[in-house]
mmCIF file of the C-alpha atoms, coordinates in Angstrom:
data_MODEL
# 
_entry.id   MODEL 
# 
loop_
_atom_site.group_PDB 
_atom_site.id 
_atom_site.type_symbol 
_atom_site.label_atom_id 
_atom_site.label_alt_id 
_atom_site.label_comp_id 
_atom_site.label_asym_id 
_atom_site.label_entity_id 
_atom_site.label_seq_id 
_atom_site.pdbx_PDB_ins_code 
_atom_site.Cartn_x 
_atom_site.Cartn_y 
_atom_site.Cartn_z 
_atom_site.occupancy 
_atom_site.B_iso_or_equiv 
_atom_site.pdbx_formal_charge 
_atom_site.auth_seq_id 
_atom_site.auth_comp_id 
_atom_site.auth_asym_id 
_atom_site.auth_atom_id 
_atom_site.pdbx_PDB_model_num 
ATOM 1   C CA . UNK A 1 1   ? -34.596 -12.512 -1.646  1.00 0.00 ? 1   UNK A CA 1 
ATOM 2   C CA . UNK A 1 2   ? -32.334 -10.034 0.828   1.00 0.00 ? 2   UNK A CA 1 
ATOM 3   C CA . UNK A 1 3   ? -29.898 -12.051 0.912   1.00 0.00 ? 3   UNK A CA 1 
ATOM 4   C CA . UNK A 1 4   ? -29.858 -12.323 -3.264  1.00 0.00 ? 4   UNK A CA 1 
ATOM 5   C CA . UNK A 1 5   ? -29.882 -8.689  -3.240  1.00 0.00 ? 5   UNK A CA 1 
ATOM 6   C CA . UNK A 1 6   ? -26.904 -8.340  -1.308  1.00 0.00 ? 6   UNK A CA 1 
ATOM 7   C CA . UNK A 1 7   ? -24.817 -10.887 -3.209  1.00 0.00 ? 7   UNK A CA 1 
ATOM 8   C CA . UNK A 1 8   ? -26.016 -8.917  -6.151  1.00 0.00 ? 8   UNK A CA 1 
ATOM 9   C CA . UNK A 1 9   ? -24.269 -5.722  -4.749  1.00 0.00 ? 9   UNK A CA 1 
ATOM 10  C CA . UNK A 1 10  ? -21.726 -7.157  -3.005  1.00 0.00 ? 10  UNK A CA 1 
ATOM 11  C CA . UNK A 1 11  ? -20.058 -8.990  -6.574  1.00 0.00 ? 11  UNK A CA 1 
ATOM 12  C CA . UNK A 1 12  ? -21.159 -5.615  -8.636  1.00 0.00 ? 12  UNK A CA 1 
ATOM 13  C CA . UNK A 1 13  ? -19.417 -3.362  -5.974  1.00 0.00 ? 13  UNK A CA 1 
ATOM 14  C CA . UNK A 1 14  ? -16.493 -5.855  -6.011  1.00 0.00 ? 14  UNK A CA 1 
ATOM 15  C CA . UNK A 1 15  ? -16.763 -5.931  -9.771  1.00 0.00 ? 15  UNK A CA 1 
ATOM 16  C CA . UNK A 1 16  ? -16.146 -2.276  -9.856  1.00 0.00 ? 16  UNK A CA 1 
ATOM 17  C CA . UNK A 1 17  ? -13.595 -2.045  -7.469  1.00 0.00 ? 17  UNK A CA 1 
ATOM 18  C CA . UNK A 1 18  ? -11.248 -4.118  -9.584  1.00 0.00 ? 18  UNK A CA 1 
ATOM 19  C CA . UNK A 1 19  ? -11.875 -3.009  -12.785 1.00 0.00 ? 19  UNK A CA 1 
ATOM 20  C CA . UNK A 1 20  ? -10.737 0.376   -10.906 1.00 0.00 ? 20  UNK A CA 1 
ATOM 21  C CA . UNK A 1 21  ? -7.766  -1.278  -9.375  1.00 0.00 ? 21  UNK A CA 1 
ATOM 22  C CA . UNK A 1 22  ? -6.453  -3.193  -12.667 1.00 0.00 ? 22  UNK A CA 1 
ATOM 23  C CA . UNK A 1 23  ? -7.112  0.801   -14.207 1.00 0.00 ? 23  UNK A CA 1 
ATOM 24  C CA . UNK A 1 24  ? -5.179  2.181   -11.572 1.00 0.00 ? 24  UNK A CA 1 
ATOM 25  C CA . UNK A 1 25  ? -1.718  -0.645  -11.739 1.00 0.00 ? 25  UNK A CA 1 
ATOM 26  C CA . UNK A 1 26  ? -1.718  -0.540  -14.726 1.00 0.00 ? 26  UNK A CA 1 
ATOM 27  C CA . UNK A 1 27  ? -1.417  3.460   -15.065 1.00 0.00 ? 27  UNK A CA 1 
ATOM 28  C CA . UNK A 1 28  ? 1.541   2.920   -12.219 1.00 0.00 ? 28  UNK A CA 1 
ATOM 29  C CA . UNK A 1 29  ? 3.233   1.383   -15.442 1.00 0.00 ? 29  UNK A CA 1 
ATOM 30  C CA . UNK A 1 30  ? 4.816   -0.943  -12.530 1.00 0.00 ? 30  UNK A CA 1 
ATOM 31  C CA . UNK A 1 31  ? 5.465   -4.387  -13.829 1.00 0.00 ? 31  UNK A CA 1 
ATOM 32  C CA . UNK A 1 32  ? 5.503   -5.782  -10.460 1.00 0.00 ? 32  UNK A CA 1 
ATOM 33  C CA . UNK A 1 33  ? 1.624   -5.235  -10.610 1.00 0.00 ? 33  UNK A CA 1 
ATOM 34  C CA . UNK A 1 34  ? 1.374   -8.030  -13.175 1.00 0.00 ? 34  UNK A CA 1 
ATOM 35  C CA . UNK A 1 35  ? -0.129  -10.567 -10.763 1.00 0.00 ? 35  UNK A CA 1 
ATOM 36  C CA . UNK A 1 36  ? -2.525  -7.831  -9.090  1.00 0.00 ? 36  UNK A CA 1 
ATOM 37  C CA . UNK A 1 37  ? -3.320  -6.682  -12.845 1.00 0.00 ? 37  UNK A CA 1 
ATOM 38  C CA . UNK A 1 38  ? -4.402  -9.810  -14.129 1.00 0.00 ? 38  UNK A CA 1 
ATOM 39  C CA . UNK A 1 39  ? -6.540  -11.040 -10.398 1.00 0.00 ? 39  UNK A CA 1 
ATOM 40  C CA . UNK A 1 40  ? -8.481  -8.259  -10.705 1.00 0.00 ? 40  UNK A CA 1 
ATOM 41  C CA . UNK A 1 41  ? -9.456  -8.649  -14.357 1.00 0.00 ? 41  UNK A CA 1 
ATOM 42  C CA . UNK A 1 42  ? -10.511 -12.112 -13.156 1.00 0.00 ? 42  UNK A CA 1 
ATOM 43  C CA . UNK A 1 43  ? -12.213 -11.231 -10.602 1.00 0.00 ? 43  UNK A CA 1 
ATOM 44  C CA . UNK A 1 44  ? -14.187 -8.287  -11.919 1.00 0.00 ? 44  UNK A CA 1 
ATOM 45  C CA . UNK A 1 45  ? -15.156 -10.700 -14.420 1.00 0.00 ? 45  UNK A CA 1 
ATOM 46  C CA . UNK A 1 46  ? -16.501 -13.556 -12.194 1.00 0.00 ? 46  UNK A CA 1 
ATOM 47  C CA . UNK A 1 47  ? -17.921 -10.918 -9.796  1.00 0.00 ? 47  UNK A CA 1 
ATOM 48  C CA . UNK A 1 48  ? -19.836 -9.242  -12.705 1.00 0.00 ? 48  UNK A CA 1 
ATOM 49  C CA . UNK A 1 49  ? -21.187 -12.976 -13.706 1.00 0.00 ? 49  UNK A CA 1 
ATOM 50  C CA . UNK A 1 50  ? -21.777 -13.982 -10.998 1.00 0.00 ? 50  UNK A CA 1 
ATOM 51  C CA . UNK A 1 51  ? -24.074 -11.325 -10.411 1.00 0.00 ? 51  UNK A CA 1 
ATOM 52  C CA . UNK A 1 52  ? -26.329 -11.698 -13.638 1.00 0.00 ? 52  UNK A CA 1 
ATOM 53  C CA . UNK A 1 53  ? -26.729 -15.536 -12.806 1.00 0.00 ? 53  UNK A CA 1 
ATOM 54  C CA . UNK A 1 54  ? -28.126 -14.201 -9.482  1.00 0.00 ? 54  UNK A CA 1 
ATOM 55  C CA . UNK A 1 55  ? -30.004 -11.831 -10.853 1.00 0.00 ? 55  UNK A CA 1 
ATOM 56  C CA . UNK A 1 56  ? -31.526 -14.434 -13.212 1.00 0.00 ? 56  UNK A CA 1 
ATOM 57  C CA . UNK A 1 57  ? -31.992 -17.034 -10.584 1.00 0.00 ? 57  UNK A CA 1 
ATOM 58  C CA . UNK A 1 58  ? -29.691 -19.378 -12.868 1.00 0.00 ? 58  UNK A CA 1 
ATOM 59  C CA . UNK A 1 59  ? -29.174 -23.068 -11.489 1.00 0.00 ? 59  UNK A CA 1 
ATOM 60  C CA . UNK A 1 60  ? -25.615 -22.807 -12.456 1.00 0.00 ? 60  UNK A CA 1 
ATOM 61  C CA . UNK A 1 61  ? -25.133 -19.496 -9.805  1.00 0.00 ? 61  UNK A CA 1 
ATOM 62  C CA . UNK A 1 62  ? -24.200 -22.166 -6.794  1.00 0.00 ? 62  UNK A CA 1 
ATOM 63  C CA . UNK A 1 63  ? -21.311 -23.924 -8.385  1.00 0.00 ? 63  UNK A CA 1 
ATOM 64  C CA . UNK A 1 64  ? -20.355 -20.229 -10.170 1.00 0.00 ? 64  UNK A CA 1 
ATOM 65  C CA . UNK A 1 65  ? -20.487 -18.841 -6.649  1.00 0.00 ? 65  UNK A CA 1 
ATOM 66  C CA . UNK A 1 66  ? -17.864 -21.148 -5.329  1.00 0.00 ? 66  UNK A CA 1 
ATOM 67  C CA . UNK A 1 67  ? -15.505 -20.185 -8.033  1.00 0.00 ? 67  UNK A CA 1 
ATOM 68  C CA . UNK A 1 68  ? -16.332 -16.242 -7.159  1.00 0.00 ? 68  UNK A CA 1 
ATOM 69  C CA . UNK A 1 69  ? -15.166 -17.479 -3.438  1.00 0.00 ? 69  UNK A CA 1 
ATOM 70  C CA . UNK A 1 70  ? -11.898 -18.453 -4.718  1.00 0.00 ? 70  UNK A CA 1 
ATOM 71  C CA . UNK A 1 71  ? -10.776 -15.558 -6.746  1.00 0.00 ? 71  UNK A CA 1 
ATOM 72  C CA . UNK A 1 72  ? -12.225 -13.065 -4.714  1.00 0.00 ? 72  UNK A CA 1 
ATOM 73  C CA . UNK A 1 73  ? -10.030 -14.504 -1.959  1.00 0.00 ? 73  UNK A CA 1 
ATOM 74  C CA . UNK A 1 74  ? -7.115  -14.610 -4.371  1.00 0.00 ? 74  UNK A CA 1 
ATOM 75  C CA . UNK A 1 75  ? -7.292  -11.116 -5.485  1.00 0.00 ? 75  UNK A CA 1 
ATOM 76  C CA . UNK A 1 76  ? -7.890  -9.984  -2.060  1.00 0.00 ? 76  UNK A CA 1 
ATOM 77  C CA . UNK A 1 77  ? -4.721  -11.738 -0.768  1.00 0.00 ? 77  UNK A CA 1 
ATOM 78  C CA . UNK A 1 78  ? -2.602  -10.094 -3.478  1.00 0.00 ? 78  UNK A CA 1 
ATOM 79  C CA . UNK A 1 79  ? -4.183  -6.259  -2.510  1.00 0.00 ? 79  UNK A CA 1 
ATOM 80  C CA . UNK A 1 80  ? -3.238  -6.527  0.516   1.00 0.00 ? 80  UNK A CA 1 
ATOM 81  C CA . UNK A 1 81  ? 0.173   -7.505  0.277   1.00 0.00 ? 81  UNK A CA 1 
ATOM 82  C CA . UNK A 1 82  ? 2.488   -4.386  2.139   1.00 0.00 ? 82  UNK A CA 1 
ATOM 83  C CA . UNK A 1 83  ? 4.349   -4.046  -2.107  1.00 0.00 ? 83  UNK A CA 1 
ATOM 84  C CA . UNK A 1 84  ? 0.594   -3.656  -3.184  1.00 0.00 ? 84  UNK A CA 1 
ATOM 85  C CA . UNK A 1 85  ? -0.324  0.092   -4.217  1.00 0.00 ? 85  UNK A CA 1 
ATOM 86  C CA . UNK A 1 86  ? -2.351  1.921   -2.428  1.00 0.00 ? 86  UNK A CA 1 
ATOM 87  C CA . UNK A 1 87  ? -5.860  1.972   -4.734  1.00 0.00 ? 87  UNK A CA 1 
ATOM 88  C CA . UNK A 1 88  ? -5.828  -1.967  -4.187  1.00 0.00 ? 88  UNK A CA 1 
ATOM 89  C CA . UNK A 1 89  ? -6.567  -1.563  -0.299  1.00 0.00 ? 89  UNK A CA 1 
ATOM 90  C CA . UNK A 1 90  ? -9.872  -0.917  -1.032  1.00 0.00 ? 90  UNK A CA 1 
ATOM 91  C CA . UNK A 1 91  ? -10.324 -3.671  -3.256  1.00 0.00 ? 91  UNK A CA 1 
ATOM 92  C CA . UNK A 1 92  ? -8.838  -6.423  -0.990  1.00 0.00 ? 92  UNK A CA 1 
ATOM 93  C CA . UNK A 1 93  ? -11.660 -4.739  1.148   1.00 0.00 ? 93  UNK A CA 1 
ATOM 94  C CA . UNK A 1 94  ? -14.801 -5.558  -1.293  1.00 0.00 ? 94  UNK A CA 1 
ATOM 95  C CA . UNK A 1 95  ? -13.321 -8.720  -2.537  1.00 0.00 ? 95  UNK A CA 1 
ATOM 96  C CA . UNK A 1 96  ? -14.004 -10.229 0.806   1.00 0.00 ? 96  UNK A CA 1 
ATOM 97  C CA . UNK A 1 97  ? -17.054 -8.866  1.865   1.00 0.00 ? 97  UNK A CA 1 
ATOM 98  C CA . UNK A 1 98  ? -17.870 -10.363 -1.926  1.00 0.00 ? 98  UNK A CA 1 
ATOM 99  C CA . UNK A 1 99  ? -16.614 -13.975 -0.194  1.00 0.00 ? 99  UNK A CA 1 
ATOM 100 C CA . UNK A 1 100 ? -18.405 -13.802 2.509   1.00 0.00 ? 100 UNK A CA 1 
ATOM 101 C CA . UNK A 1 101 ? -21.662 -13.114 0.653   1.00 0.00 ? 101 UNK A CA 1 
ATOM 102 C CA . UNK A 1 102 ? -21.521 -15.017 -1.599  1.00 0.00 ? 102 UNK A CA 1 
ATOM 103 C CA . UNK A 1 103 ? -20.946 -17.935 0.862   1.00 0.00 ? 103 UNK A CA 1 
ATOM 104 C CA . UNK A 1 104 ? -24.579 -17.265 2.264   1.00 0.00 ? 104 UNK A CA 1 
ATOM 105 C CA . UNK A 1 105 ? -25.192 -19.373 -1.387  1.00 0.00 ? 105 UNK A CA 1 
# 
């Protein structure tokens, strides 16, 4: 059950973190945040999903896990890119600590 609990935390933290970061670009009123914009509405959204299915002990959470893995590592990629602004370091951060727990699954 620990290790439920910390993919739990991990993909709401992560969750939060984006929604934050998409917040934050899109205030910079940069259009070269686009791609950053729209990964971390995606991944917020998987995160946050991925979390109830957890929660819920869904049989579905493995396969929605693996996509969580994917985008996670996708947004993080794109935050931490030197043009990225600054609020999207720390969300490159808890999109892969998100990866890595949720590939405990």
């Amino acid at each position: 059950m620990k290790n439920s609990k910390n993919r739990i935390d991990a993909c709401l933290v992560c969750a939060i973190e984006c929604e934050e970061c998409a917040t934050c670009c899109i205030n910079l009123n940069d259009k070269n945040n686009l791609k950053s914009i729209a990964l971390c509405r995606d991944c917020a959204d998987i995160c946050a999903l991925c979390a109830r299915f957890e929660a819920r002990g869904s049989s579905f959470c493995d396969v929605l896990c693996k996509l969580c893995i994917e985008i996670c590592v996708a947004c993080a990629a794109e935050c931490e890119k030197p043009s990225a602004p600054d609020c999207c370091k720390k969300t490159a951060s808890a999109c892969k600590k998100c990866a890595v727990e949720c590939s405990k699954m």
